[in-house]
N, C-alpha and C positions, 0 to 999 in steps of 0.2 A: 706464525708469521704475522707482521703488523700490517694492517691492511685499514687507508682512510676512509675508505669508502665501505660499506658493511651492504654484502649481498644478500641476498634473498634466496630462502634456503628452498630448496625442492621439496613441496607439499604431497602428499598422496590421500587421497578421499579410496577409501573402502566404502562405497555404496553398496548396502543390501534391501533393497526393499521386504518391511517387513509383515506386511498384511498380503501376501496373494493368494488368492483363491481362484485355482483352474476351471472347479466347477462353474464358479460365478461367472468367469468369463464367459465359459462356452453357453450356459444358459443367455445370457444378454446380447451373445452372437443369435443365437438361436430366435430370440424374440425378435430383432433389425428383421433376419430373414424372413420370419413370419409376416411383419410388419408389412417390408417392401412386398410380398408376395401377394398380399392382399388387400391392401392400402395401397397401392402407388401412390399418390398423391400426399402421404404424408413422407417429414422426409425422416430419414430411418436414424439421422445422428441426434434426431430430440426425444429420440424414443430410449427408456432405460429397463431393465427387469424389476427393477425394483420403484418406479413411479412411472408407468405408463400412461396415468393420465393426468398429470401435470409436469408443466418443464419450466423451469425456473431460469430466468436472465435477471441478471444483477443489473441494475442503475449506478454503475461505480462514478459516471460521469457528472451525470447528473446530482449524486450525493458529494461527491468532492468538491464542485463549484461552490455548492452550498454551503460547504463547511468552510474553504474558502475566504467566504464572503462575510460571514460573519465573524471570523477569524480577523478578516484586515477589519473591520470596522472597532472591536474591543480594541485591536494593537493598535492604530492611529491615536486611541485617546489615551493610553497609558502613553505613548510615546510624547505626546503633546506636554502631560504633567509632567513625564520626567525633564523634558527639556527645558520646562519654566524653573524645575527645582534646581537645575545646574545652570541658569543663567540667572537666577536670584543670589546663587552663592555666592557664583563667581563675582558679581558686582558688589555683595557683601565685604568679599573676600579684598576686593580692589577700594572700597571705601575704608578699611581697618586698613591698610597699609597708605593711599596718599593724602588723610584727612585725621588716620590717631597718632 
């Protein structure tokens, strides 16, 4: 059948996660417990089995601004030359046609 408009067909995602380890969990369950039970004071979601004494927070913010930043400063000056190069042409362009 002819149809103007073209619909959007029904997608299906088969997600399987493919790395789990039960062990692993219940060990790093086990460690939190250990954790809170004997530490209160620390809190039990920075704690992993596998790095217990370091915890790692990403600076996403602060690295974005800064990329950023110096991002719009190169693009400003490419934008500046290209603008001279097509307002050179153009006036080229307009001198060959009301002056040759």
């Amino acid at each position: 059948m002819f149809r103007i408009f073209k619909l959007p067909k029904y997608n299906r995602f088969n997600y399987e996660p493919r790395y789990f380890d039960p062990e692993k969990e219940e060990r790093e369950n086990r460690v939190k417990e250990l954790v809170r039970k004997y530490n209160p004071s620390e809190p039990a979601e920075k704690i992993s089995a596998t790095n217990a004494e370091k915890v790692y927070t990403p600076m996403i913010k602060g690295q974005m601004k800064h990329y950023m930043t110096r991002k719009k400063a190169g693009s400003n000056r490419a934008s500046n030359i290209r603008l001279a190069a097509i307002l050179s042409l153009l006036f080229l362009i307009s001198y060959l046609i009301f002056y040759v």
